[in-house]
ChimeraX commands (.cxc) that place a marker at each C-alpha (Angstrom):
marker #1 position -23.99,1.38,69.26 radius 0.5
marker #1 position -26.46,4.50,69.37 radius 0.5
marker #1 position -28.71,4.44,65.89 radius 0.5
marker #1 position -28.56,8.12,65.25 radius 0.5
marker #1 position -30.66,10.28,62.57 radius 0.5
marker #1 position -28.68,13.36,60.99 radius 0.5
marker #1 position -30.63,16.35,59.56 radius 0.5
marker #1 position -28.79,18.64,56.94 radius 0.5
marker #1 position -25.90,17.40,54.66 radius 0.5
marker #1 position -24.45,20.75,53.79 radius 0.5
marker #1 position -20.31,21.99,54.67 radius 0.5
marker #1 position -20.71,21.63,58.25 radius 0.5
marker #1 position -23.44,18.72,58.30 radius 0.5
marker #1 position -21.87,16.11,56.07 radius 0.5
marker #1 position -18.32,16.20,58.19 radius 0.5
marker #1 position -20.06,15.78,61.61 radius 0.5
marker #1 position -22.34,12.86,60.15 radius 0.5
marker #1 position -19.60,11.16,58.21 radius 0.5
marker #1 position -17.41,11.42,61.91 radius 0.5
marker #1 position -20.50,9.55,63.55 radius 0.5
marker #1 position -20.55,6.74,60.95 radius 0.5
marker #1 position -16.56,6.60,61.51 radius 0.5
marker #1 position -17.16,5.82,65.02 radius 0.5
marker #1 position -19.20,3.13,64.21 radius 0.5
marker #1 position -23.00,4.11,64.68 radius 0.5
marker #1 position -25.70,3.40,62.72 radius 0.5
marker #1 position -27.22,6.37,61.09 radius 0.5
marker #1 position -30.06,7.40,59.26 radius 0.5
marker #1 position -29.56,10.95,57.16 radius 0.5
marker #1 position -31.71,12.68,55.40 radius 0.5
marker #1 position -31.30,16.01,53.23 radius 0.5
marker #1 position -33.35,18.24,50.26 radius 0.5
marker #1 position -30.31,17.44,48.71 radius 0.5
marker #1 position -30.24,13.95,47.23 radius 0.5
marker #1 position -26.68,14.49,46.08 radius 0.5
marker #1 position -25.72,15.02,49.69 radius 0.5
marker #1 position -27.75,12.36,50.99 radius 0.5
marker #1 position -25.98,9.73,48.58 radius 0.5
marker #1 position -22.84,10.61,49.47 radius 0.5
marker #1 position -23.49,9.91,53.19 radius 0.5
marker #1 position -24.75,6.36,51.85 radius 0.5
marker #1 position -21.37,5.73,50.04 radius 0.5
marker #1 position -19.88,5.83,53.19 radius 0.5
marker #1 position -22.60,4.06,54.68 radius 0.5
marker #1 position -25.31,5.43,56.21 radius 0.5
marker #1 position -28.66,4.81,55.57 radius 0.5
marker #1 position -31.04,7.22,53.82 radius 0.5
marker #1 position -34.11,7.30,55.91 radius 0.5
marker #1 position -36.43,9.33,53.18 radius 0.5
marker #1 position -37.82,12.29,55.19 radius 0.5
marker #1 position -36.91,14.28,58.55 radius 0.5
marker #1 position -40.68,12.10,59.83 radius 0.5
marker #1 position -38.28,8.61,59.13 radius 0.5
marker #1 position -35.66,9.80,61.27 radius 0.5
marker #1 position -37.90,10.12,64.48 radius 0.5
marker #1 position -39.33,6.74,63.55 radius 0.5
marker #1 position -35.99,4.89,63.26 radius 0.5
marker #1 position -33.60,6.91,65.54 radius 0.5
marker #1 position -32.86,7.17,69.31 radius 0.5
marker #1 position -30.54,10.25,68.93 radius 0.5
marker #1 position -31.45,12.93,66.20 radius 0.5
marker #1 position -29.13,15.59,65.34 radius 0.5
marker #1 position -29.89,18.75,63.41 radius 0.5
marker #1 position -27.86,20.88,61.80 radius 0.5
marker #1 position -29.78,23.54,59.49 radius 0.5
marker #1 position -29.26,26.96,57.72 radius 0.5
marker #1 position -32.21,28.91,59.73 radius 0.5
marker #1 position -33.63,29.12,62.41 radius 0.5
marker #1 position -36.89,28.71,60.97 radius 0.5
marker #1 position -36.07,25.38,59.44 radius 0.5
marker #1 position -35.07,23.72,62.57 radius 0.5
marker #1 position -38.44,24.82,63.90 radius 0.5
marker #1 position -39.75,23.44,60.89 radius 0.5
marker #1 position -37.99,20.41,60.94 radius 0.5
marker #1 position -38.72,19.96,65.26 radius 0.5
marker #1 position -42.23,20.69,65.14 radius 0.5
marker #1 position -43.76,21.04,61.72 radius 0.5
marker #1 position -46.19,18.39,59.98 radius 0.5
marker #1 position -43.59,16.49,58.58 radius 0.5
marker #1 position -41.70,16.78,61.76 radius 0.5
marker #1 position -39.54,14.39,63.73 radius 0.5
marker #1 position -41.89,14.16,65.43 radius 0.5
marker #1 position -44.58,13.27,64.16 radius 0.5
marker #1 position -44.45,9.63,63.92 radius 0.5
marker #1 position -41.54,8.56,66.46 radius 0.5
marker #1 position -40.26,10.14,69.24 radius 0.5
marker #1 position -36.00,9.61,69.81 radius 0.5
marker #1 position -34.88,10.30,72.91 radius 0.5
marker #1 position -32.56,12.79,72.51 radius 0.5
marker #1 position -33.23,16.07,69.66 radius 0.5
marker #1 position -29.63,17.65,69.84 radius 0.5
marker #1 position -29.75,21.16,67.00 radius 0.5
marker #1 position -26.02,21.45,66.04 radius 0.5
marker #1 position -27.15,25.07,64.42 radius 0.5
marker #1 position -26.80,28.53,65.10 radius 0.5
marker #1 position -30.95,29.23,65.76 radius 0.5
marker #1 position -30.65,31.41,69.27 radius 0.5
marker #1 position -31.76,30.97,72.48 radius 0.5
marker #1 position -35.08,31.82,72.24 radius 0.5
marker #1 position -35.99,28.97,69.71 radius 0.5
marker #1 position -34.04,26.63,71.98 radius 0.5
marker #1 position -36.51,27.53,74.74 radius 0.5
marker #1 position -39.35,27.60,72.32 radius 0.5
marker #1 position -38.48,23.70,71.39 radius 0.5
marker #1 position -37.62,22.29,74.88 radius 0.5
marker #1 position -41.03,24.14,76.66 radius 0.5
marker #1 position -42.42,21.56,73.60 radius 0.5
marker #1 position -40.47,18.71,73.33 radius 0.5
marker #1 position -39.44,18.02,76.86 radius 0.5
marker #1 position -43.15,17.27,78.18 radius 0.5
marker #1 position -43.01,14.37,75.43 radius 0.5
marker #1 position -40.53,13.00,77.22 radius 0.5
marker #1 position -37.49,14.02,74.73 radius 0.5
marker #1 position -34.24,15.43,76.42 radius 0.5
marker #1 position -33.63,18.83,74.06 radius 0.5
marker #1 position -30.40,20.28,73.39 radius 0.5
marker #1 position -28.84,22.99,71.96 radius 0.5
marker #1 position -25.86,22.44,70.66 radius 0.5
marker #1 position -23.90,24.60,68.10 radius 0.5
marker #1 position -20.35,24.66,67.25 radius 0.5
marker #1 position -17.65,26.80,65.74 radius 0.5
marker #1 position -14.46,26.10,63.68 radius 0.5
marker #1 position -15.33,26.18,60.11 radius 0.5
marker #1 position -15.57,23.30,57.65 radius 0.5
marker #1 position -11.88,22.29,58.60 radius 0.5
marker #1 position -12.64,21.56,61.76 radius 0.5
marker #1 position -16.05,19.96,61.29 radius 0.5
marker #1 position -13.55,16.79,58.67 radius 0.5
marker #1 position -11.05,16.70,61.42 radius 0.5
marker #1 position -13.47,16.65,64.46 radius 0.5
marker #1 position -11.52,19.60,66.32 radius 0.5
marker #1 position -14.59,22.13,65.81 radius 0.5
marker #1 position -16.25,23.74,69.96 radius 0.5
marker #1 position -19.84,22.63,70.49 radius 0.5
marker #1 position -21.56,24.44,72.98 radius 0.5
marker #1 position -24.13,22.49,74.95 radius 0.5
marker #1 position -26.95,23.37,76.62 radius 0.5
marker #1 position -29.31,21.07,78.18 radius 0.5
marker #1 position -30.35,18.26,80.79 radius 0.5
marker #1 position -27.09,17.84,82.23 radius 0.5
marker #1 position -27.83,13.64,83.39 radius 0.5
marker #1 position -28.57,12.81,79.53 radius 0.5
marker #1 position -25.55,14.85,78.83 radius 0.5
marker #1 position -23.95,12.34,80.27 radius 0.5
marker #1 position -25.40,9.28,79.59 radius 0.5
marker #1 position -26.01,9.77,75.98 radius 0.5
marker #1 position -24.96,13.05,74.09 radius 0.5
marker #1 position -22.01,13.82,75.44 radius 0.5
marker #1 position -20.30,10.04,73.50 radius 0.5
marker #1 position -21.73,10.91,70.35 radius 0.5
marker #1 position -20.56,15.08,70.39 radius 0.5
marker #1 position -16.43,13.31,71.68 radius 0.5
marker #1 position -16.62,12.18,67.95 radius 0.5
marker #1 position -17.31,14.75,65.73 radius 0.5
marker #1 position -15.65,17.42,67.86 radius 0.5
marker #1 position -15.23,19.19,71.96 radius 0.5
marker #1 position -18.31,19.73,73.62 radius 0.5
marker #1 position -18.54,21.96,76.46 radius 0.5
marker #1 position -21.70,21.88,78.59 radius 0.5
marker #1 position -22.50,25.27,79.32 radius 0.5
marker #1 position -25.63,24.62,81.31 radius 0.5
marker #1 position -29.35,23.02,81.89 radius 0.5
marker #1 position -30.80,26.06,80.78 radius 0.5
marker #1 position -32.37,26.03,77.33 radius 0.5
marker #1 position -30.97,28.33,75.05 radius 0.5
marker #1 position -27.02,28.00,77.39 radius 0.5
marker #1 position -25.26,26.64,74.43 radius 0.5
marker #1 position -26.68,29.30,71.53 radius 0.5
marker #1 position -25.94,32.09,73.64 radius 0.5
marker #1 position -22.55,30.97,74.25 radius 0.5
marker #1 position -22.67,30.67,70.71 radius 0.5
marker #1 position -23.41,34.59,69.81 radius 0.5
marker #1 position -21.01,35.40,72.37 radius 0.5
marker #1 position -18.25,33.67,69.99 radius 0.5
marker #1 position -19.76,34.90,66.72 radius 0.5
marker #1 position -19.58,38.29,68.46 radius 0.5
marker #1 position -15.63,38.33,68.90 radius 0.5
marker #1 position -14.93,36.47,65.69 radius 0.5
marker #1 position -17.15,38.93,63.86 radius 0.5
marker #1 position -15.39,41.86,65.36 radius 0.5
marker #1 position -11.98,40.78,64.78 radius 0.5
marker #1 position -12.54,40.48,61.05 radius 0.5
marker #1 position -14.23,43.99,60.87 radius 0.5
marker #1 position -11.02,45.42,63.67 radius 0.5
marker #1 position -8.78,43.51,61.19 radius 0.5
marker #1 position -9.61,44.63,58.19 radius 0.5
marker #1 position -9.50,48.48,59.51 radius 0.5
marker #1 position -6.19,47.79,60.69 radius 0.5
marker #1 position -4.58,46.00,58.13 radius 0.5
marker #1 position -6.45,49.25,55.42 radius 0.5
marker #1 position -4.95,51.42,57.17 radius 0.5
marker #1 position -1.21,49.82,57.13 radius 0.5
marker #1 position -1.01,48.96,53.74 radius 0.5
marker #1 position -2.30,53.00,52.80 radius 0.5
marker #1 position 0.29,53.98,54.76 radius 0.5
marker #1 position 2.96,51.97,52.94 radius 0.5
marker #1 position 3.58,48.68,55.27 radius 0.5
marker #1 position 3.68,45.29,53.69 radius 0.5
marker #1 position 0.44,43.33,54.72 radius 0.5
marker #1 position 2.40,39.82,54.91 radius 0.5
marker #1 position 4.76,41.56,57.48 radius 0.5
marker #1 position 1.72,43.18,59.40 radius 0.5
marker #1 position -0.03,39.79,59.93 radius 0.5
marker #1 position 3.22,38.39,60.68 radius 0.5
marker #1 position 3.88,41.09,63.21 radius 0.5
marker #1 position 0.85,40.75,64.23 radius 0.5
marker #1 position 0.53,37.00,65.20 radius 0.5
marker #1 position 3.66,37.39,67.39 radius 0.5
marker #1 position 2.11,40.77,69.46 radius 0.5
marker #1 position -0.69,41.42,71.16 radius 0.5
marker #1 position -2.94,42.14,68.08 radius 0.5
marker #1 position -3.40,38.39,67.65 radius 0.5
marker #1 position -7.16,37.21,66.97 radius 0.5
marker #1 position -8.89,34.80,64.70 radius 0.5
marker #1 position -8.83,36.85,61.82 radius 0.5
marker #1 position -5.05,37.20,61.68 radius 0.5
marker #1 position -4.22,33.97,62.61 radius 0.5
marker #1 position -6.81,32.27,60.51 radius 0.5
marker #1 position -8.62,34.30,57.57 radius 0.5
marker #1 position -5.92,36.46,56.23 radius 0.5
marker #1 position -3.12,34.09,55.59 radius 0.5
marker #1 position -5.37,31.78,54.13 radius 0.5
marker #1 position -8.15,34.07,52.09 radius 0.5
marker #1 position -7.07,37.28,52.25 radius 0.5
marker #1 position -3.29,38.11,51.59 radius 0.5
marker #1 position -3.68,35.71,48.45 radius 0.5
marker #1 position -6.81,37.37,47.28 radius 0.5
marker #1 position -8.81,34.23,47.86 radius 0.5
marker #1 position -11.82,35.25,49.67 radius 0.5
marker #1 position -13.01,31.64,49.98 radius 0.5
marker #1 position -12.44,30.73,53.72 radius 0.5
marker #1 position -15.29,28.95,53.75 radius 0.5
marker #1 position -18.31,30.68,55.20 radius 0.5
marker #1 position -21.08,32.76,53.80 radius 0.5
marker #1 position -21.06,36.65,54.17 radius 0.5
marker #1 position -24.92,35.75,53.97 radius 0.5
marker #1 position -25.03,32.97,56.90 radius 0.5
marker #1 position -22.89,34.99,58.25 radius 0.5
marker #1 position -25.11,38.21,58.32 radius 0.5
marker #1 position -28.21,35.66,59.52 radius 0.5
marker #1 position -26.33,34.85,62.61 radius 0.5
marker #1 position -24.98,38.51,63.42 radius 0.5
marker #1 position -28.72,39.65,62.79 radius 0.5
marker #1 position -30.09,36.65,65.62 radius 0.5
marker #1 position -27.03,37.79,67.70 radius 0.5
marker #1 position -28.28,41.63,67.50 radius 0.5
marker #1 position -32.33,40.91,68.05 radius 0.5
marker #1 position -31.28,38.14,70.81 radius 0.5
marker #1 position -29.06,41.34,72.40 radius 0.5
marker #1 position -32.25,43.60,71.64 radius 0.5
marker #1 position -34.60,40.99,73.45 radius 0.5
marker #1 position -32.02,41.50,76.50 radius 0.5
marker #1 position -31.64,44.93,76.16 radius 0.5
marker #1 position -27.83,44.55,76.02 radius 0.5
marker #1 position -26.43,47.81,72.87 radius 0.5
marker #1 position -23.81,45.87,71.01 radius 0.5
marker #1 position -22.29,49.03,69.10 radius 0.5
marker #1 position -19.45,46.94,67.59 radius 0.5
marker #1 position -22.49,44.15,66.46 radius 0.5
marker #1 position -23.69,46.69,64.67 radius 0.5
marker #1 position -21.05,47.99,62.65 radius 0.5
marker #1 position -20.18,44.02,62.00 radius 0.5
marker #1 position -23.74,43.40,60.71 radius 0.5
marker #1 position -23.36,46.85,58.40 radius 0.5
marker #1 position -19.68,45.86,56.88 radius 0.5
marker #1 position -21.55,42.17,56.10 radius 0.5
marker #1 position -24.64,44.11,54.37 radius 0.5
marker #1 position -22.22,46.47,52.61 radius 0.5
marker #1 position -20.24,43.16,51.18 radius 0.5
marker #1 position -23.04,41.20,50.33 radius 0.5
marker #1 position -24.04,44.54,47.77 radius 0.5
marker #1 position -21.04,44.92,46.58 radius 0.5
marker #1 position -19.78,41.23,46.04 radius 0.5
marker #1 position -23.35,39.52,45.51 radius 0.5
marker #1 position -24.59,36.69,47.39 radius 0.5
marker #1 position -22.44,34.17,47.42 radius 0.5
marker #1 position -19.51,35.89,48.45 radius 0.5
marker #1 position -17.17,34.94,51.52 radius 0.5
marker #1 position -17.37,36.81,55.03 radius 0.5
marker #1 position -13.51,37.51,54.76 radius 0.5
marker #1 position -14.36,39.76,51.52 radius 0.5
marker #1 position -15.52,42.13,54.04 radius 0.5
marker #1 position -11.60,43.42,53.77 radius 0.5
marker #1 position -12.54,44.71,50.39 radius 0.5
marker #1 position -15.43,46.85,51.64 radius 0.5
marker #1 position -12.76,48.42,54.08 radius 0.5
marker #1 position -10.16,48.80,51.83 radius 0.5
marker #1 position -12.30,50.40,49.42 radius 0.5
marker #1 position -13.73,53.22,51.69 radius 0.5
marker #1 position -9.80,53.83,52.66 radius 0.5
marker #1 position -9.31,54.39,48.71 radius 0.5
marker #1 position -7.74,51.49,48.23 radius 0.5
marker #1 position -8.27,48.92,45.44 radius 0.5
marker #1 position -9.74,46.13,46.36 radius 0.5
marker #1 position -9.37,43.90,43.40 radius 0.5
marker #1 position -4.97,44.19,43.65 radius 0.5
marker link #1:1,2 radius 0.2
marker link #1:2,3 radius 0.2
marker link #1:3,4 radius 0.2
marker link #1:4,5 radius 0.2
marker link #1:5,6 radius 0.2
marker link #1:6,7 radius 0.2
marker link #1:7,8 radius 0.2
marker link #1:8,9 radius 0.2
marker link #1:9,10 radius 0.2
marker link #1:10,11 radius 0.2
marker link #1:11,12 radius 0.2
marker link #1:12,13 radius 0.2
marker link #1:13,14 radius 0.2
marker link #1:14,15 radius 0.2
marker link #1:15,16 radius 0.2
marker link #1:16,17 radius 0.2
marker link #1:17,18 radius 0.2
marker link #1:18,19 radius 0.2
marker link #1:19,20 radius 0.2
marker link #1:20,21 radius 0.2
marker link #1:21,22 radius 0.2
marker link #1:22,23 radius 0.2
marker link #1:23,24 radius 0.2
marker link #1:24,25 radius 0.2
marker link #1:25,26 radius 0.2
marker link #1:26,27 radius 0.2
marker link #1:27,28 radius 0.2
marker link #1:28,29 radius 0.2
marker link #1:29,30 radius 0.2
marker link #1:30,31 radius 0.2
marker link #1:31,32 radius 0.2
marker link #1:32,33 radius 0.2
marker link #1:33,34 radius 0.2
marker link #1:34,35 radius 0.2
marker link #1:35,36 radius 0.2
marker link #1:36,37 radius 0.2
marker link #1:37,38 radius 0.2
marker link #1:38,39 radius 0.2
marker link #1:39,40 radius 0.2
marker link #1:40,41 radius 0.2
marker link #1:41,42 radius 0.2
marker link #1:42,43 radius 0.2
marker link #1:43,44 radius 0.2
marker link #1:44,45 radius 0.2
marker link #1:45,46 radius 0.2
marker link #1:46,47 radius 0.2
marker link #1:47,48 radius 0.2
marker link #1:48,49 radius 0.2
marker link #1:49,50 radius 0.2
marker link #1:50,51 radius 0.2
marker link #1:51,52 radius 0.2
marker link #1:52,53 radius 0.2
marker link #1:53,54 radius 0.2
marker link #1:54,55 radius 0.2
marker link #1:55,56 radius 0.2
marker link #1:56,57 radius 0.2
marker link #1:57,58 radius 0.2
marker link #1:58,59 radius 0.2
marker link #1:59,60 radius 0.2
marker link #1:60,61 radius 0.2
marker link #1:61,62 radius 0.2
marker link #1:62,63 radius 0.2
marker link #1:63,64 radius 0.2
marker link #1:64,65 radius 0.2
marker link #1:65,66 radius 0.2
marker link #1:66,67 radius 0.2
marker link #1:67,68 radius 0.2
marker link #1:68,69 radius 0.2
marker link #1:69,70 radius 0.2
marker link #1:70,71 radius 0.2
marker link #1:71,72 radius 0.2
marker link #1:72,73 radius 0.2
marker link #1:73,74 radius 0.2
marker link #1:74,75 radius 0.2
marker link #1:75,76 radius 0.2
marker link #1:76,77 radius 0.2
marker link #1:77,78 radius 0.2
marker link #1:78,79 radius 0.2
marker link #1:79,80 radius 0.2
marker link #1:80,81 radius 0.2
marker link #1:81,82 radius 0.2
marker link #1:82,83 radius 0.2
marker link #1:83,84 radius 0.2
marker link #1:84,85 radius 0.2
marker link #1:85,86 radius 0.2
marker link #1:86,87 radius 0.2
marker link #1:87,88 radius 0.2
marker link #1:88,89 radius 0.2
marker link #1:89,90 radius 0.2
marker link #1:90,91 radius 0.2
marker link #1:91,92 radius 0.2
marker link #1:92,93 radius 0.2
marker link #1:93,94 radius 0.2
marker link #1:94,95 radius 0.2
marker link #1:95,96 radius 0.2
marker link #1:96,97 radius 0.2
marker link #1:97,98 radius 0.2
marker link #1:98,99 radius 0.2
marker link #1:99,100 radius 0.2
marker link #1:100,101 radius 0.2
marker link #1:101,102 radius 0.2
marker link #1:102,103 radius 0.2
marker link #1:103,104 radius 0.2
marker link #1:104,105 radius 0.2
marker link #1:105,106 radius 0.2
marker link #1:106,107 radius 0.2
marker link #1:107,108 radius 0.2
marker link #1:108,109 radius 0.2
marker link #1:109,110 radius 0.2
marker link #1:110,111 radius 0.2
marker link #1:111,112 radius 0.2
marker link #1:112,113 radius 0.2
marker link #1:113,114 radius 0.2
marker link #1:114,115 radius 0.2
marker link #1:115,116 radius 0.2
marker link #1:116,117 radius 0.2
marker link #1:117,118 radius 0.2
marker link #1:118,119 radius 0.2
marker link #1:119,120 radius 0.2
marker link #1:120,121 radius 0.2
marker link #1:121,122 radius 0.2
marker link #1:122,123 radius 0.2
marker link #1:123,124 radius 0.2
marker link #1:124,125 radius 0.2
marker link #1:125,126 radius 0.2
marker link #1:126,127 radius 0.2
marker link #1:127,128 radius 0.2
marker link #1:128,129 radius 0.2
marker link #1:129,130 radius 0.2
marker link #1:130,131 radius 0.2
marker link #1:131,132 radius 0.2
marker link #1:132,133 radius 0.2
marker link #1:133,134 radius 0.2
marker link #1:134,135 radius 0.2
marker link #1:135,136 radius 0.2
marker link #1:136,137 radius 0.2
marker link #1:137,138 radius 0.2
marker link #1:138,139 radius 0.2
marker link #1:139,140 radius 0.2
marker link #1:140,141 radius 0.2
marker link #1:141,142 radius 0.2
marker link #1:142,143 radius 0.2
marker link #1:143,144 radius 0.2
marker link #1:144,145 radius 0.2
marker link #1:145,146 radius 0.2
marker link #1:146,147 radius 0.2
marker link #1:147,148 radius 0.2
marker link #1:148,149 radius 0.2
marker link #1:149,150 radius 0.2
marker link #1:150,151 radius 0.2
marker link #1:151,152 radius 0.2
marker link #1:152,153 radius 0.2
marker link #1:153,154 radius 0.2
marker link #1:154,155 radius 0.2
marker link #1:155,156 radius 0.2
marker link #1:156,157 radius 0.2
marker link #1:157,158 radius 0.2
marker link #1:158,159 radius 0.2
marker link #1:159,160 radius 0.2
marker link #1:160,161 radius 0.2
marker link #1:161,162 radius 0.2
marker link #1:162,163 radius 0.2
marker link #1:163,164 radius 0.2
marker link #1:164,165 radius 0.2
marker link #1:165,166 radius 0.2
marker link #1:166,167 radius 0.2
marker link #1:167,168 radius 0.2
marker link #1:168,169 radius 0.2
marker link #1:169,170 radius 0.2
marker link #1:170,171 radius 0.2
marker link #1:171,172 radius 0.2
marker link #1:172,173 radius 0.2
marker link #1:173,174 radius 0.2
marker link #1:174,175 radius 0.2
marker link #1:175,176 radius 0.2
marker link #1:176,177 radius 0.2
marker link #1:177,178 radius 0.2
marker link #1:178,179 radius 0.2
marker link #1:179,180 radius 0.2
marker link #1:180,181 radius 0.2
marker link #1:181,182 radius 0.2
marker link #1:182,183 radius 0.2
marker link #1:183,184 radius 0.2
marker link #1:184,185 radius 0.2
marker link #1:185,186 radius 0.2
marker link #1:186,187 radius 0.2
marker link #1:187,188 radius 0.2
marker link #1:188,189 radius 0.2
marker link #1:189,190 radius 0.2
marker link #1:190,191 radius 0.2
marker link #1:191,192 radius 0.2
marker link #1:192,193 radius 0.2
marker link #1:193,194 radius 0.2
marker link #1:194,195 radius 0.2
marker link #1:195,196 radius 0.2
marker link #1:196,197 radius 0.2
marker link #1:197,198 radius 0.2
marker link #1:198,199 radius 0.2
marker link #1:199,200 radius 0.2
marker link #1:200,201 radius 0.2
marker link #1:201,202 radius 0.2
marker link #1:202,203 radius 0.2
marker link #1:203,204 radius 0.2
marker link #1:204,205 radius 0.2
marker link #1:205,206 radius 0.2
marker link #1:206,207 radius 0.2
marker link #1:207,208 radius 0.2
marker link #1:208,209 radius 0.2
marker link #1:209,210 radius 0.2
marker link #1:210,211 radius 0.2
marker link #1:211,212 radius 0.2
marker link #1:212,213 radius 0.2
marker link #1:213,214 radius 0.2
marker link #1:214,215 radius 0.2
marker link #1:215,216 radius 0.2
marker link #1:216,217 radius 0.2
marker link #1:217,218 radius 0.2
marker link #1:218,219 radius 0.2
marker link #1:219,220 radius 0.2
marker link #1:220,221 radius 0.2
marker link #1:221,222 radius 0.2
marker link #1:222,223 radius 0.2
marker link #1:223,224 radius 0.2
marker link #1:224,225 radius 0.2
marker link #1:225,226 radius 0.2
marker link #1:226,227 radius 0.2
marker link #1:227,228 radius 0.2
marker link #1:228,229 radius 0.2
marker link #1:229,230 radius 0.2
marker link #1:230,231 radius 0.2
marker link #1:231,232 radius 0.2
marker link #1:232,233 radius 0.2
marker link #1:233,234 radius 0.2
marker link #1:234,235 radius 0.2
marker link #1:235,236 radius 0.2
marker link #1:236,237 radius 0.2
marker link #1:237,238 radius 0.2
marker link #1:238,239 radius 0.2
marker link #1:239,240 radius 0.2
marker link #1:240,241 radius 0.2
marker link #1:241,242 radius 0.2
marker link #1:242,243 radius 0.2
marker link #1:243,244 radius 0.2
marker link #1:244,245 radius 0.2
marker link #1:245,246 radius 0.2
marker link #1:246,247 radius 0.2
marker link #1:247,248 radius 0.2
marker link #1:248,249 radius 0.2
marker link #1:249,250 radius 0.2
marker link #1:250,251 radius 0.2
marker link #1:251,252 radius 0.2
marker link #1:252,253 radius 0.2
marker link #1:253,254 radius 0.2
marker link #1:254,255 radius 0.2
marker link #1:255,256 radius 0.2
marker link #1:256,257 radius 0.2
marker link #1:257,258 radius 0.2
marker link #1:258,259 radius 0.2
marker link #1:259,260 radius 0.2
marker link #1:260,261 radius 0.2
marker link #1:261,262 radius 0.2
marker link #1:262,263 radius 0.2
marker link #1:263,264 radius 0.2
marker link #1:264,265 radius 0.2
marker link #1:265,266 radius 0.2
marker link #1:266,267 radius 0.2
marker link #1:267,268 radius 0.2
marker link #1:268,269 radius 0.2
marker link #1:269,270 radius 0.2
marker link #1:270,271 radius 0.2
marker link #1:271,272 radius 0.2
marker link #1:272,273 radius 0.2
marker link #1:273,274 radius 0.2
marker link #1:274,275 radius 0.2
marker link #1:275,276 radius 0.2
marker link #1:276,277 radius 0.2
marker link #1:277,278 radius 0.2
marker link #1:278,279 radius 0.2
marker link #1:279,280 radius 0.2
marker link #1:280,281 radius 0.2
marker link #1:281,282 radius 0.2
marker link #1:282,283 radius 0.2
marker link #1:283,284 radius 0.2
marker link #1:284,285 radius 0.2
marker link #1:285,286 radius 0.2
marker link #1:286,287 radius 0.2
marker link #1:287,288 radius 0.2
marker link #1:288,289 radius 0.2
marker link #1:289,290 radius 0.2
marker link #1:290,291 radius 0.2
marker link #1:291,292 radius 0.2
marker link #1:292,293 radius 0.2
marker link #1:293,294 radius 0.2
marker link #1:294,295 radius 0.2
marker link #1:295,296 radius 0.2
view
């Protein structure tokens, strides 16, 4: 089997990683967090010491990091992949936007690495299960040959094209709609509920009409009608990604009006709930400018 290196533990990392070891590869992880980094061992992996180890013992290295600095970091810095080895295949699982994807591939591919961009979408849930999208871009015949095995097992890949930067972009496209639909949602559902309608039987309405989307299918049943707010992701990583999304649309000179209003209703919550609060709490923003309270 492949002997794959895996870069970043955290809620979406560990799942993919511990998928790849179920399939039967040999991997080599390695995290800032040693806690995270031990737990991939327990279930046995190998703990190669530094993101420099990984190019040095690995074929295939995957990355999946919080910024898009980091993966540049971790690609080409001085304690970089590679430095020491060079893999064959650099696949970044994160959301870091098309023009870092270009940026890597104009410097990795002339070393003789096949470069891919690769994020996915479908929450922490779907990373355990191996259910979450991953949206590919890159050299379509090592696509093939190699990547396209190892993405089957932690969830669907789609290859969106040869160009770097296909799969990020198809990326911001989803975080887009899914970013919407909780800001659309939460207006709606604020102004139901001030107007006297039961939320359970709105989002139950809803999910049988034509309102459907993520957010009512998803995020309100399970963080918002119980007062939860913890679906799982970051108002903050959230707010990084609509930020790349709006100076990738800037870059293309394509307005995203709606973007905007997204990235203002995740600033808004991030004030009001601090920073570790969940994206979904961006319902309480809303319901507070209807007059609502949001702490029922």
């Amino acid at each position: 089997m492949t002997i794959i290196g895996f870069l970043g533990l955290g809620r979406m990392g560990a799942p993919m990683a511990a998928n790849l070891l179920k399939a039967g590869h040999t991997l080599f992880v390695h995290d800032v967090s040693e806690d995270a980094v031990a737990e991939l061992v327990r279930l046995g992996a190998e703990a190669a010491g530094s993101a420099s180890a990984l190019g040095t013992q690995c074929e295939v290295v995957f990355a999946s990091l919080p910024t898009p600095a980091i993966v540049r970091e971790a690609a080409l810095g001085p304690d970089s992949i590679f430095v020491r080895g060079k893999p064959k295949v650099f696949c970044d699982l994160s959301t870091s936007g098309p023009q870092l994807a270009q940026e890597l591939s104009a410097a990795l591919t002339p070393q003789g690495v096949a470069c891919f961009d690769a994020p996915v979408s479908g929450g922490i849930k779907g990373a355990v299960e191996g259910t979450i999208s991953i949206m590919v871009g890159g050299p379509e015949a090592e696509y093939e040959a190699i990547l396209r095995p190892l993405l089957e097992a932690i969830g669907k890949p789609t290859h969106m094209g040869e160009a770097p930067g296909a799969g990020q972009t198809m990326k911001l496209v989803n975080n887009l709609l899914g970013a919407v639909a909780i800001g659309v949602t939460a207006e709606g559902m604020a102004f139901g509920i001030k107007q006297g309608l039961d939320p359970a039987k709105m989002i139950d309405v809803l999910n049988q009409s034509t309102g459907i989307n993520s957010a009512t299918r998803d995020k309100w049943p399970r963080s918002v009608l119980p007062r939860t707010f913890d679906f799982g992701f970051a108002a903050a990583l959230s707010l990084k990604d609509t930020r790349l999304l709006m100076d990738e649309a800037a870059a293309a000179d394509v307005p995203l009006p709606l973007g905007q209003i997204v990235q203002d209703y995740l600033e808004r919550t991030l004030e009001r709930e601090g920073p570790e609060a969940d994206f979904t709490a961006i319902a309480k923003v809303v319901e507070e400018a209807a007059g609502l309270d949001p702490e029922r």
